[in-house]
TORDRENFI-660473 format. One line per 5 residues: number of its first residue (from 0); their letters; for each residue x, y, z of N, C-alpha, C, O. Coordinates in pm, 1 decimal. Example, Ala and Ser with C-alpha at 12.3 -4.5 7.8 and 13.67 -1.06 7.14 Angstrom:
<pts>
0	as	1319.0 -569.0 780.0 1230.0 -450.0 780.0 1320.0 -330.0 780.0 1423.6 -331.9 846.5 ~ 1285.0 -225.0 708.0 1367.0 -106.0 714.0 1290.0 3.0 787.0 1340.9 113.8 803.9
</pts>
This chain:
<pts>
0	xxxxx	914.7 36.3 -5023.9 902.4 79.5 -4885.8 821.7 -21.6 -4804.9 832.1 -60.6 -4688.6 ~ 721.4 -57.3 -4923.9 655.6 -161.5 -4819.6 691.2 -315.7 -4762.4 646.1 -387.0 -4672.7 ~ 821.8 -330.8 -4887.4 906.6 -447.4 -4836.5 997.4 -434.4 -4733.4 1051.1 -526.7 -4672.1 ~ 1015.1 -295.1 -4713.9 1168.7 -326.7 -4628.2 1086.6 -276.0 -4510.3 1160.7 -239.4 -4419.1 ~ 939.7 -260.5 -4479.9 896.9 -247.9 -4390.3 854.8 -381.5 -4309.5 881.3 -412.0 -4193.2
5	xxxxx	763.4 -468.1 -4430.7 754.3 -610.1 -4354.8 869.8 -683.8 -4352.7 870.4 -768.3 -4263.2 ~ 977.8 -679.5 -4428.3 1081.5 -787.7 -4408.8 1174.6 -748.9 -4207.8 1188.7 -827.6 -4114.3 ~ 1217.8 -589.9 -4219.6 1225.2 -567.2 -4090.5 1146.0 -604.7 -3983.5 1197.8 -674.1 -3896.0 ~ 1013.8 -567.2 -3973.0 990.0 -604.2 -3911.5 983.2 -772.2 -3838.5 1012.9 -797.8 -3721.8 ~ 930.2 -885.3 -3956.3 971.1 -1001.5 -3932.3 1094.5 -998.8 -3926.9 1107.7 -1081.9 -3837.1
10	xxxxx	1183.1 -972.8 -3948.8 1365.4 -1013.6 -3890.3 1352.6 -951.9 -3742.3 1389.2 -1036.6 -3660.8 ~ 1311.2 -827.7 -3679.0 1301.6 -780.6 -3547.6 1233.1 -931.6 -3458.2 1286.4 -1018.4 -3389.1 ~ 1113.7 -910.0 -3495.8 1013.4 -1024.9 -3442.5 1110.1 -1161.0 -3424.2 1120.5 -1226.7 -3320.7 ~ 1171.2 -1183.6 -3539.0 1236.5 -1314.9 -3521.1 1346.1 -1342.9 -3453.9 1376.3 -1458.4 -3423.7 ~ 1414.5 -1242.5 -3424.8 1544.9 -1198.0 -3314.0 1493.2 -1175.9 -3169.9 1573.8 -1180.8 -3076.9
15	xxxxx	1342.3 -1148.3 -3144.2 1294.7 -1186.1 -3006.0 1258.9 -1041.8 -2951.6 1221.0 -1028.6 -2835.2 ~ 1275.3 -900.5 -3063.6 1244.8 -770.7 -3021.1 1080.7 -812.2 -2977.4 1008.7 -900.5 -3024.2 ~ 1050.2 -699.7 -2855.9 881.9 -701.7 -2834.2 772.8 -661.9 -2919.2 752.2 -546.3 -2882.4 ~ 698.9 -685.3 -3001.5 618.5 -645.0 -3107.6 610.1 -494.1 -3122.1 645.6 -434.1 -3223.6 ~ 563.4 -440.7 -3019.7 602.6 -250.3 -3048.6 699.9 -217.6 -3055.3 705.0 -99.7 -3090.3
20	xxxxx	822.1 -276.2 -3034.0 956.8 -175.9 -3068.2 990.0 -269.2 -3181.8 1086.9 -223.4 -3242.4 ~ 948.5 -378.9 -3232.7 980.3 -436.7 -3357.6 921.3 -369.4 -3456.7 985.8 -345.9 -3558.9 ~ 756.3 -316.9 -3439.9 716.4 -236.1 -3570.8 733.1 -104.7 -3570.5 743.7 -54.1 -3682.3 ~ 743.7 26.2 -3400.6 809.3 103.5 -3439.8 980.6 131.9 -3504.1 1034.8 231.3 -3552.3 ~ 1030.5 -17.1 -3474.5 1198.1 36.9 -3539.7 1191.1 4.2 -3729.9 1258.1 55.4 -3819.6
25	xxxxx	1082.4 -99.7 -3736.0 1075.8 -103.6 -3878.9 1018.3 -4.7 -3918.5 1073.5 23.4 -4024.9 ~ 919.5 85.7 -3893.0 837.5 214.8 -3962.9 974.9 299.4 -3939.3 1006.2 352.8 -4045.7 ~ 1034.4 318.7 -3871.9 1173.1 408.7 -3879.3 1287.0 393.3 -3980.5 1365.4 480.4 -4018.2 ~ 1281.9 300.2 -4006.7 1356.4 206.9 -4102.9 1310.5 244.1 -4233.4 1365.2 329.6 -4303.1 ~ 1208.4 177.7 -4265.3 1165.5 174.8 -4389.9 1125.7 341.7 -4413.7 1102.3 370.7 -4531.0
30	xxxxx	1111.9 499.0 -4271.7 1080.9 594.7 -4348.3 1258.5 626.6 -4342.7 1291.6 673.4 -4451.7 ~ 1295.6 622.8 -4313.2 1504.4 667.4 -4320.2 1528.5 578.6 -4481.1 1621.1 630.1 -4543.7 ~ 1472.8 476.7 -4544.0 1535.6 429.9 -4685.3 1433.4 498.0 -4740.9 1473.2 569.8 -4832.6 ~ 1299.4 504.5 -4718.5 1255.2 550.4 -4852.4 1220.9 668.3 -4851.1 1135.8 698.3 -4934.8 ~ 1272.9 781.2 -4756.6 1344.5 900.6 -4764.5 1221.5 1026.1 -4847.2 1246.3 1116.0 -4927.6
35	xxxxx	1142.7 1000.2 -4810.7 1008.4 1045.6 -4869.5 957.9 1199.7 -4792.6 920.6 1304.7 -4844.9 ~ 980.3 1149.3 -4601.2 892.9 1196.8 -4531.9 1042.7 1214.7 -4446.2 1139.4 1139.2 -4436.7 ~ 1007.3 1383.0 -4375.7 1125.5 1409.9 -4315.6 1096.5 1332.4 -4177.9 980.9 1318.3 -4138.2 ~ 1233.0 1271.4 -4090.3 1196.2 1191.3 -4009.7 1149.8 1274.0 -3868.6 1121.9 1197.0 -3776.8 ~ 1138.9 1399.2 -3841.1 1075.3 1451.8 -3739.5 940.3 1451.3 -3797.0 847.6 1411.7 -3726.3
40	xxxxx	930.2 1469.4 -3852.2 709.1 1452.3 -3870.0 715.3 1266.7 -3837.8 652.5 1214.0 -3745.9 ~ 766.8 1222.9 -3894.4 701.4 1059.6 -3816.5 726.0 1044.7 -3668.1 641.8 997.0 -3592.0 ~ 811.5 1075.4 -3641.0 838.2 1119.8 -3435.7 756.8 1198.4 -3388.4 726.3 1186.2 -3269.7 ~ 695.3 1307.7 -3473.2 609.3 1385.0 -3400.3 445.8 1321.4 -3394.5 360.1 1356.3 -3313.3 ~ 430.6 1224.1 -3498.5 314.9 1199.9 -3554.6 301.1 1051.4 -3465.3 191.5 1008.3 -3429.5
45	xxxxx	406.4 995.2 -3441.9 411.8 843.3 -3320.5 339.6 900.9 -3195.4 253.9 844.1 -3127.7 ~ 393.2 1029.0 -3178.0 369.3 1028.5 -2993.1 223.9 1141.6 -3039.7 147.0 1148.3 -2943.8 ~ 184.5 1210.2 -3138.1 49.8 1221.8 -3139.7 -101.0 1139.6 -3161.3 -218.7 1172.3 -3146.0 ~ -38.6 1030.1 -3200.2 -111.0 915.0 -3167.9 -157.8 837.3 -3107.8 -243.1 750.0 -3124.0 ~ -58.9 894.1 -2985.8 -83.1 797.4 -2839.1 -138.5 967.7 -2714.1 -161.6 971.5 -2593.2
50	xxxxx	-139.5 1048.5 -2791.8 -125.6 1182.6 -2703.6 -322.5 1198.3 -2661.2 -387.2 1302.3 -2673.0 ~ -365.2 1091.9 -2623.5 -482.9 1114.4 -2577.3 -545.1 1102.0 -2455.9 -558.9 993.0 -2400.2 ~ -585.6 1211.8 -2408.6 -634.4 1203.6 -2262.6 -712.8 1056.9 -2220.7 -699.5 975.9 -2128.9 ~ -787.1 1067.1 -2320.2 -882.5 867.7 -2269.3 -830.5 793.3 -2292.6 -895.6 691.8 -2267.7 ~ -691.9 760.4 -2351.2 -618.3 705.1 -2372.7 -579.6 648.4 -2258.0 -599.1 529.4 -2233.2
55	xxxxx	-521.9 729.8 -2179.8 -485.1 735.9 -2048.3 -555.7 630.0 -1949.3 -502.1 556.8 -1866.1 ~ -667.0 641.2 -1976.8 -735.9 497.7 -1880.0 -720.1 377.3 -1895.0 -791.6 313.1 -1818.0 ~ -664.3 322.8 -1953.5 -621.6 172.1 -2001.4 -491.0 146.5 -1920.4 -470.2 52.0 -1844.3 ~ -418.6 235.3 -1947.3 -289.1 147.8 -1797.4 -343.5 181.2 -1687.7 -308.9 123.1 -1584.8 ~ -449.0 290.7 -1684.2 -462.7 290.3 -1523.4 -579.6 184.0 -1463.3 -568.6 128.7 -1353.9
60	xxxxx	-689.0 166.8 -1551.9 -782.5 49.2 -1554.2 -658.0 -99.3 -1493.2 -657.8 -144.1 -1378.5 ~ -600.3 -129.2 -1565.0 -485.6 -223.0 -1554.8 -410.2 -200.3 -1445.7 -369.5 -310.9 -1410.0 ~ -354.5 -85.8 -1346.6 -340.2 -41.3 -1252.6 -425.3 -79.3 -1118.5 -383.5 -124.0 -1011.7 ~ -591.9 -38.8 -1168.8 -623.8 -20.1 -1080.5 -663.5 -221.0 -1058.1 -691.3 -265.0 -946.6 ~ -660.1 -273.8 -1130.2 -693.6 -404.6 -1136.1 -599.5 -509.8 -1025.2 -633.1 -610.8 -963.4
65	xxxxx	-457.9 -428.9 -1033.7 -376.1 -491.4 -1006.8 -359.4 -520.8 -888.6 -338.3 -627.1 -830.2 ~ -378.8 -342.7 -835.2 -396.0 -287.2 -690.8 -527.9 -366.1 -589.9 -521.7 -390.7 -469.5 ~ -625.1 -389.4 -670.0 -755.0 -458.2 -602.8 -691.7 -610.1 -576.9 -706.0 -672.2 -471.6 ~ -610.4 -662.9 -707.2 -627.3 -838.6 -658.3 -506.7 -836.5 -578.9 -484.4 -950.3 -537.8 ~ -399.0 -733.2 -531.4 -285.9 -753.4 -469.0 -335.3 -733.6 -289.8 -294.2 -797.1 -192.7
70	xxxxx	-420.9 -638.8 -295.0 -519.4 -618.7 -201.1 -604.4 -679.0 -125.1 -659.2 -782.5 -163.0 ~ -631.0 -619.0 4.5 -755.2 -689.7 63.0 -910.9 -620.2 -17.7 -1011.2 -633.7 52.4 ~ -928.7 -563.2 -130.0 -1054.0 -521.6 -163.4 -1102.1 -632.8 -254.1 -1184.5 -583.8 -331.2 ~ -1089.4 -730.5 -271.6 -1109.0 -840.8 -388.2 -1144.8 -930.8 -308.4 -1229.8 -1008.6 -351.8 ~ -1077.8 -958.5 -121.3 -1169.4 -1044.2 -48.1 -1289.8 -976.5 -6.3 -1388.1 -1050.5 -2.3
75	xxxxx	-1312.1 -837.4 30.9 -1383.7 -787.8 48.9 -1559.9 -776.2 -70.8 -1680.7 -767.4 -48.8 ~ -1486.9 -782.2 -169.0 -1577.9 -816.6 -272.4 -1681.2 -891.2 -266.4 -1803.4 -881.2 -277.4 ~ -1545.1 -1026.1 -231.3 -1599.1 -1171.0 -257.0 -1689.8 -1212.7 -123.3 -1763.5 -1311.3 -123.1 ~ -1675.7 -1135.8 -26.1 -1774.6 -1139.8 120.5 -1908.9 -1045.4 124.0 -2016.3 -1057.2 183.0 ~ -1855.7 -947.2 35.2 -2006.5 -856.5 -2.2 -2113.6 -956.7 -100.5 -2232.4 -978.1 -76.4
80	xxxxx	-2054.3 -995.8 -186.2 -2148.9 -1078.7 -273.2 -2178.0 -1219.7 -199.6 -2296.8 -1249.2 -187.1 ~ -2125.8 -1268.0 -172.7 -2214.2 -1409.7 -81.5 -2266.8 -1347.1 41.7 -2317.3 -1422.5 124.9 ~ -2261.9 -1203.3 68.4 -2376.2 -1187.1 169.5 -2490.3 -1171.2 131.0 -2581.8 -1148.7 210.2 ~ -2510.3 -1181.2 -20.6 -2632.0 -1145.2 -67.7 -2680.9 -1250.7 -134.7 -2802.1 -1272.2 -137.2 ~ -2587.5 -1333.2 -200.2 -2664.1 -1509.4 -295.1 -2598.3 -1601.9 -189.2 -2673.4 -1694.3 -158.0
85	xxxxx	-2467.1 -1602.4 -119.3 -2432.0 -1716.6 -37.9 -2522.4 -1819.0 72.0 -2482.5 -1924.5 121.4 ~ -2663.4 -1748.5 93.8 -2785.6 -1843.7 124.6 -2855.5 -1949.6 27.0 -2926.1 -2049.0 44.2 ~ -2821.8 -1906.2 -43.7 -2903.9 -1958.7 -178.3 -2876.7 -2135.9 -211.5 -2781.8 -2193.4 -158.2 ~ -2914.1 -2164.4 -247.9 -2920.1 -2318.1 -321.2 -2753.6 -2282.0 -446.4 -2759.1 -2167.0 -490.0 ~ -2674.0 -2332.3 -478.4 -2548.9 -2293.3 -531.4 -2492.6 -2170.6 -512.0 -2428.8 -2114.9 -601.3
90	xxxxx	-2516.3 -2105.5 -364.1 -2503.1 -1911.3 -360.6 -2320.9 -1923.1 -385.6 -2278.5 -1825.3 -447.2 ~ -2246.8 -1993.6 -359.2 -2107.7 -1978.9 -397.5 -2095.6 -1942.5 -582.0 -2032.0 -1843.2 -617.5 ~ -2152.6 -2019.8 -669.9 -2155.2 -2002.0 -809.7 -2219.9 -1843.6 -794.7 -2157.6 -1744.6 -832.8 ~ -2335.9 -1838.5 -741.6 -2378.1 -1697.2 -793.3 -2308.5 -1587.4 -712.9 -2335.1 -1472.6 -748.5 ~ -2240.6 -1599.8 -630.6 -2123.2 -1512.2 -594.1 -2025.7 -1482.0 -657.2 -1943.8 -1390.6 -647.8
95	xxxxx	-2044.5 -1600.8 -751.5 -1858.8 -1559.1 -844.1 -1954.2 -1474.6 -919.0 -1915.0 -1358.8 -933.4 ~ -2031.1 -1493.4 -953.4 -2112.9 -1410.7 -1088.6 -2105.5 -1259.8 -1048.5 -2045.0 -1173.7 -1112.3 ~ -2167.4 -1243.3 -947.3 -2251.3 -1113.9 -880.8 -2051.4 -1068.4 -833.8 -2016.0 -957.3 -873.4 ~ -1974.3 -1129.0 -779.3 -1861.2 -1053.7 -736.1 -1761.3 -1024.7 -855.4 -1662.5 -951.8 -846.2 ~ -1810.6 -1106.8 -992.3 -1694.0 -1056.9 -1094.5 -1786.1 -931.9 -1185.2 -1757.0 -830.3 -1248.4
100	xxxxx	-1876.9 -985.8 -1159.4 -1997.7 -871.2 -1234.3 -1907.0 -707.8 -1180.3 -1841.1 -626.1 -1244.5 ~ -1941.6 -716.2 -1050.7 -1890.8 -612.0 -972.6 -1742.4 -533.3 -997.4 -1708.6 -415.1 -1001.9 ~ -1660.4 -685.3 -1013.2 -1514.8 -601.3 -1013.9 -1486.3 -578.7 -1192.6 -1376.1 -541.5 -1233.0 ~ -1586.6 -603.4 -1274.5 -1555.5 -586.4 -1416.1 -1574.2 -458.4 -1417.4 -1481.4 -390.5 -1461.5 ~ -1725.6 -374.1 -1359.6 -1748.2 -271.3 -1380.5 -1586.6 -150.8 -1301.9 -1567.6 -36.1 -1342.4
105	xxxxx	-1517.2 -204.2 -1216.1 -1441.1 -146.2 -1190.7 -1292.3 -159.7 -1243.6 -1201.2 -77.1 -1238.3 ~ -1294.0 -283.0 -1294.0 -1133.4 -318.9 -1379.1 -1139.8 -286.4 -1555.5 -1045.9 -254.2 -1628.4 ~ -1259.1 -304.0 -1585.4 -1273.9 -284.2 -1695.7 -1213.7 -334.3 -1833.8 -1216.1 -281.3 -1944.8 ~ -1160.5 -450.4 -1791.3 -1081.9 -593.3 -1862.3 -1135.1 -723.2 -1728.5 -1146.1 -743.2 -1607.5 ~ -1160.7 -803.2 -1915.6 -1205.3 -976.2 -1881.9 -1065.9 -1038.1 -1796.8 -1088.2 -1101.4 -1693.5
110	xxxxx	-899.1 -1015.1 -1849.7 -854.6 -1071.9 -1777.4 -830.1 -1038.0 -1646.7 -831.1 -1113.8 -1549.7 ~ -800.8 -881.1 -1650.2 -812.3 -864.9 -1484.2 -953.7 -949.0 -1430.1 -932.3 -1047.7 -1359.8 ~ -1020.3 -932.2 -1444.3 -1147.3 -1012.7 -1382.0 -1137.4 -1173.5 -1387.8 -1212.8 -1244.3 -1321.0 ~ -1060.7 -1213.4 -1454.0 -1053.3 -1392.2 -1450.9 -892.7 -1394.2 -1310.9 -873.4 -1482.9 -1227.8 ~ -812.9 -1275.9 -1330.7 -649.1 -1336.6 -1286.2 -710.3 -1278.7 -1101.3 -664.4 -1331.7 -1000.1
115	xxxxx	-821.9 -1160.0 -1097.0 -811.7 -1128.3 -980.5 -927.1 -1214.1 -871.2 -889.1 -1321.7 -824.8 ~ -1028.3 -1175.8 -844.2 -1136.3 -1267.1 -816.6 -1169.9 -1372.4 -849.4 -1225.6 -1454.6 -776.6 ~ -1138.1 -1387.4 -976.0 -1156.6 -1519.0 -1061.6 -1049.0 -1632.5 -986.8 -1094.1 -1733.5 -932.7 ~ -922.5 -1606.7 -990.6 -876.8 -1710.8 -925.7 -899.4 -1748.4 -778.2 -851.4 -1850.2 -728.3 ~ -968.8 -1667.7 -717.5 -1009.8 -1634.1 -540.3 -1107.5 -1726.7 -553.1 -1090.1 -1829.1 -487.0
120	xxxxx	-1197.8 -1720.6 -614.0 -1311.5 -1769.0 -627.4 -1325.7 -1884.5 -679.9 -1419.0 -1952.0 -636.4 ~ -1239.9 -1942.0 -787.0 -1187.5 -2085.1 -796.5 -1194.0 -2178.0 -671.9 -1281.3 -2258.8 -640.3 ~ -1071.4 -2142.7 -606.5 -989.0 -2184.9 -475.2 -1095.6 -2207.6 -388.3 -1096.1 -2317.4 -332.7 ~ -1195.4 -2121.5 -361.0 -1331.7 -2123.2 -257.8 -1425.0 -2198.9 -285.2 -1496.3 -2253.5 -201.0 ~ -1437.4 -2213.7 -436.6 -1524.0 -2288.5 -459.6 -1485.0 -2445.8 -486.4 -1567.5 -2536.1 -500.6
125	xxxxx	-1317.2 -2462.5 -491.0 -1318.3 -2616.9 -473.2 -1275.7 -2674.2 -328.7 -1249.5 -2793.2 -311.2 ~ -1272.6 -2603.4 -254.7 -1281.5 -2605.7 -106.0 -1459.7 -2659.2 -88.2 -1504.5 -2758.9 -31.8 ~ -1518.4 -2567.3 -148.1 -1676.7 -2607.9 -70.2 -1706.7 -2765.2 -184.0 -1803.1 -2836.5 -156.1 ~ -1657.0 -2785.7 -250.3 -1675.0 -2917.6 -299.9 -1731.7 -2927.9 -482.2 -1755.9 -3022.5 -557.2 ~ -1734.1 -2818.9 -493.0 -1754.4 -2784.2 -692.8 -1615.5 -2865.4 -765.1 -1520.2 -2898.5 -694.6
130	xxxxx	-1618.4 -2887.4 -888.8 -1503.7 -2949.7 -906.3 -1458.7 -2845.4 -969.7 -1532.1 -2750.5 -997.1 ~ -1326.9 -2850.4 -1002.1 -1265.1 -2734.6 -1052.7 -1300.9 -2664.1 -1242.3 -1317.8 -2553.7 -1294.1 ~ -1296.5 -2808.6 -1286.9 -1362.0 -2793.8 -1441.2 -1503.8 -2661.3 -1400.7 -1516.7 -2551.9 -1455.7 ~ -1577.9 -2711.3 -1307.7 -1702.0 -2631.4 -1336.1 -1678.0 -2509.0 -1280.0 -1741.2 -2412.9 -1323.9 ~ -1567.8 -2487.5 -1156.1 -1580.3 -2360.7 -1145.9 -1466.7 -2284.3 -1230.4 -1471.0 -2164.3 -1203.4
135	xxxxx	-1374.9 -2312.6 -1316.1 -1304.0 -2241.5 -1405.4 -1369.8 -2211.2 -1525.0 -1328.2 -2129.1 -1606.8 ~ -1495.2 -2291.8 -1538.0 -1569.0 -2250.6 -1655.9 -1654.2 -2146.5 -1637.4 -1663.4 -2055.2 -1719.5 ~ -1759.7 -2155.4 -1469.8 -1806.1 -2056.0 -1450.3 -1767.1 -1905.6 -1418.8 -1846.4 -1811.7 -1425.3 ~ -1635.1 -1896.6 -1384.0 -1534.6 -1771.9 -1370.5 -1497.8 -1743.4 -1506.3 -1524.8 -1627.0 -1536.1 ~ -1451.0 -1802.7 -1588.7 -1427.1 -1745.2 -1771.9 -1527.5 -1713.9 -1799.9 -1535.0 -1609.7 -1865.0
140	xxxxx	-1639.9 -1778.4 -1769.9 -1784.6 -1730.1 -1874.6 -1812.1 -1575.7 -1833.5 -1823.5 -1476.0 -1904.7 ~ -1820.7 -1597.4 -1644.3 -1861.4 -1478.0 -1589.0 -1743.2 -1363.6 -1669.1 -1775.2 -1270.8 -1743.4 ~ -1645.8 -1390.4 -1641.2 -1517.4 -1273.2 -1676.3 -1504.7 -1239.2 -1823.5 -1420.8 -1157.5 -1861.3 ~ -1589.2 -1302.5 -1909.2 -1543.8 -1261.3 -2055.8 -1651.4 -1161.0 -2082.1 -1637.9 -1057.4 -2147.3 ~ -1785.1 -1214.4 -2009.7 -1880.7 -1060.8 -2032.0 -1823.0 -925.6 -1954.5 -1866.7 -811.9 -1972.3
145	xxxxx	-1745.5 -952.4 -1889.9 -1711.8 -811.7 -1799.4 -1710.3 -734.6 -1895.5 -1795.7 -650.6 -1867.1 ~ -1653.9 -701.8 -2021.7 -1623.5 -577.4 -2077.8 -1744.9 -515.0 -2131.3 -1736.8 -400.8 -2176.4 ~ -1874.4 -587.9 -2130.9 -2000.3 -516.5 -2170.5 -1998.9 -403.6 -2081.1 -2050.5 -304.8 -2133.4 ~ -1951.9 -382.4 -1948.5 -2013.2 -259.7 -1817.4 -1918.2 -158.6 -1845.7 -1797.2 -177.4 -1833.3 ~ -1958.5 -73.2 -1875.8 -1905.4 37.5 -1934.9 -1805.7 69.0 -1776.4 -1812.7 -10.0 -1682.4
150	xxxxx	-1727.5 181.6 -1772.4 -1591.7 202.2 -1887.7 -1516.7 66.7 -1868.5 -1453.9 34.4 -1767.6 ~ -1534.2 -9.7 -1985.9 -1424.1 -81.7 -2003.3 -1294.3 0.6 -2089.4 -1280.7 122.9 -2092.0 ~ -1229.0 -72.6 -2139.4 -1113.9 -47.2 -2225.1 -1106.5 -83.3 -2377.7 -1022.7 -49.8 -2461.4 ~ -1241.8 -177.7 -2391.8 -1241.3 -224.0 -2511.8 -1411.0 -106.2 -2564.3 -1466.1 -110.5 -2674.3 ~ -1446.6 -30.1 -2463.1 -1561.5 56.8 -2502.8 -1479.1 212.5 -2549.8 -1507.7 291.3 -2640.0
155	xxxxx	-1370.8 215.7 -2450.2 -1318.2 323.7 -2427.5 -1219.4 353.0 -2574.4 -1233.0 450.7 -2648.0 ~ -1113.9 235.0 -2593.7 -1050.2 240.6 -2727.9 -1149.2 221.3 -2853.8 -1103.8 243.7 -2966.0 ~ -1265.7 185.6 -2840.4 -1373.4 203.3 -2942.5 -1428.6 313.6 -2990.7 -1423.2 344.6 -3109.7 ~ -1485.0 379.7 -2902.4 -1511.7 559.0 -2909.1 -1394.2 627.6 -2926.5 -1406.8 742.0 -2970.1 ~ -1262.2 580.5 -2899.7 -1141.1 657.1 -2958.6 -1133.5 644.5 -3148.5 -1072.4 734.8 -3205.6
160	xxxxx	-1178.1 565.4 -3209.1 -1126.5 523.3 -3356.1 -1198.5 633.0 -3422.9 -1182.3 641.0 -3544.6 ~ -1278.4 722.5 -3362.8 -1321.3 829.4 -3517.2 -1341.8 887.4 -3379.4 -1377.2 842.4 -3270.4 ~ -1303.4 1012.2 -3430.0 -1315.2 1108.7 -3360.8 -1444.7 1205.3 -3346.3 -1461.0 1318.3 -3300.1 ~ -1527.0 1111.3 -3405.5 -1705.9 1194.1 -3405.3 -1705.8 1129.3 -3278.8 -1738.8 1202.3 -3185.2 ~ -1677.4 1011.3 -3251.1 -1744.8 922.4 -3152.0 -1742.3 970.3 -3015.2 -1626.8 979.8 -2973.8
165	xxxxx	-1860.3 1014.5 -2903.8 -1813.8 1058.2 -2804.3 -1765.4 945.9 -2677.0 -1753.6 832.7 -2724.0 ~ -1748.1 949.8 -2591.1 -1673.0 861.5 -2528.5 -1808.3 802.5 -2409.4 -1801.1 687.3 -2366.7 ~ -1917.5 889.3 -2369.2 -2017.4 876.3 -2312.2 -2130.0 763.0 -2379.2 -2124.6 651.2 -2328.1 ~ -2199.6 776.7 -2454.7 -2316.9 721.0 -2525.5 -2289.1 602.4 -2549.3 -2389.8 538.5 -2518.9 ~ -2190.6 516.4 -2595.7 -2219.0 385.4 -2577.3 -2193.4 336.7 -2438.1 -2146.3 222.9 -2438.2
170	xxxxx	-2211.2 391.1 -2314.9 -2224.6 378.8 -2220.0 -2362.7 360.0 -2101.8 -2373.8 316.2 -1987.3 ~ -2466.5 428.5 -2218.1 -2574.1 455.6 -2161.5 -2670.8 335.6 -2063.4 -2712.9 318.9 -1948.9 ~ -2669.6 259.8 -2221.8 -2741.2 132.9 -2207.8 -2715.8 10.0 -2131.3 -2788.0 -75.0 -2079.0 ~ -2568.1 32.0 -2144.0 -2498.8 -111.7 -2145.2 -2496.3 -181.5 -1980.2 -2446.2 -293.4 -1969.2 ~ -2542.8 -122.7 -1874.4 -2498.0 -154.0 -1751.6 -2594.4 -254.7 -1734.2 -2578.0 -361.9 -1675.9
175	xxxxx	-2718.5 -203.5 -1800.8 -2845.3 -319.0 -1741.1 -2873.3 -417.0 -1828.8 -2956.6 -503.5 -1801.9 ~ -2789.6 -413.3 -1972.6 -2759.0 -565.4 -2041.9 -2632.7 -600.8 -1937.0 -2643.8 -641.8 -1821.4 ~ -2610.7 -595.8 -1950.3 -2504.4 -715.3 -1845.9 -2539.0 -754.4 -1717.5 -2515.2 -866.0 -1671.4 ~ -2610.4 -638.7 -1642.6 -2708.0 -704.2 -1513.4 -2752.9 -854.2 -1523.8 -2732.6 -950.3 -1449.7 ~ -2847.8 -834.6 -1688.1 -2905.3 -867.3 -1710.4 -2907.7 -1038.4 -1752.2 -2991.1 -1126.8 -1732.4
180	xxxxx	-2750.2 -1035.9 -1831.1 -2693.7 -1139.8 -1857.8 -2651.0 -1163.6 -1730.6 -2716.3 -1259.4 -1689.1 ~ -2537.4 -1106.5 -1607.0 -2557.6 -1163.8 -1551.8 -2680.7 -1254.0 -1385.9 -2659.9 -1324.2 -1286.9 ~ -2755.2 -1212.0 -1429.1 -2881.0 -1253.1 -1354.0 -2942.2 -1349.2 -1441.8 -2977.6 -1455.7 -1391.1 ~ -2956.3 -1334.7 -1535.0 -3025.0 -1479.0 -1648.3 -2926.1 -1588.9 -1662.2 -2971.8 -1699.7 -1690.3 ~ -2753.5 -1571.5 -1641.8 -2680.1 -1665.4 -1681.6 -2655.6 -1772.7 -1556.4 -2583.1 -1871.8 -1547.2
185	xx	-2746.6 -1710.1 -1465.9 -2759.3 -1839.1 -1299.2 -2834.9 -1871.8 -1277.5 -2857.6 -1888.7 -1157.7 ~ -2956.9 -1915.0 -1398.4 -3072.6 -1945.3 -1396.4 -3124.3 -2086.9 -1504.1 -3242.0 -2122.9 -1506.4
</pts>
């Protein structure tokens, strides 16, 4: 069973199927030959797996990410935060910081935070005369801590893997380590 599960699946994969319908058609596969398990409990047991309310926040996190950088709220961002470091001695760098800081806690993924502001903030900053190397480095660095600010998606599918775990408490702490990093990482 466990061969005709990986061999399907690599033959799916290698014909160009998308990785989830390549390993759900091989788990279908391999339970229809090795005829073990009636095939309505594995159909019922696929979509109870995904049947979780917090579940639910990850396309909409990704949603709501999409909606901000398609938007005027991502320039708006980026004008709230240089009203507050854009005086400063490099206040454009600490704007990308302080404005991706901001939209992580609300996208709750590093790449939404590098594809939305992150590329805004590129563009602005090689206009004011940064070269681009330094500000694509300072937008990845800023955007890869985003997922420390709780609810991310990588906190949220974490507290999903055992079901003791509540979905609150690793939330507690985490807002003012990342403040924190980002306020020490423009220094």
């Amino acid at each position: 069973m466990a061969i005709t599960l990986f061999i399907a699946a690599v033959v799916l994969m290698a014909l160009g199927f998308p990785v989830a319908f390549a390993l759900a058609m091989s788990a279908a596969l391999a339970v229809a030959v090795g005829g073990r398990y009636p095939q309505l409990i594995v159909f019922k047991e696929m979509f109870t797996g995904i049947d979780s309310f917090p579940l639910m926040a990850v396309p909409f996190f990704i949603l709501a990410a999409e909606i901000m950088s398609g938007g005027a709220l991502t320039a708006v961002l980026l004008r709230f935060a240089a009203q507050f470091v854009g005086h400063l001695r490099g206040g454009l760098g600490y704007a990308n910081v302080l404005s991706l800081t901001l939209f992580s806690g609300i996208s709750g993924s590093a790449l939404a935070d590098a594809a939305g502001p992150g590329a805004m903030m590129v563009r602005m900053m090689e206009k004011a005369g940064y070269s681009r190397a330094y500000a694509a480095a300072l937008t990845a660095s800023t955007a890869i801590v985003g997922p420390i600010i709780p609810p991310s998606i990588i906190m949220i599918i974490y507290a999903l893997q055992d079901e003791q775990v509540l979905i609150l408490p690793p939330f507690h702490g985490h807002p003012y380590k990342r403040l924190t990093i980002a306020i020490g990482g423009g220094r």
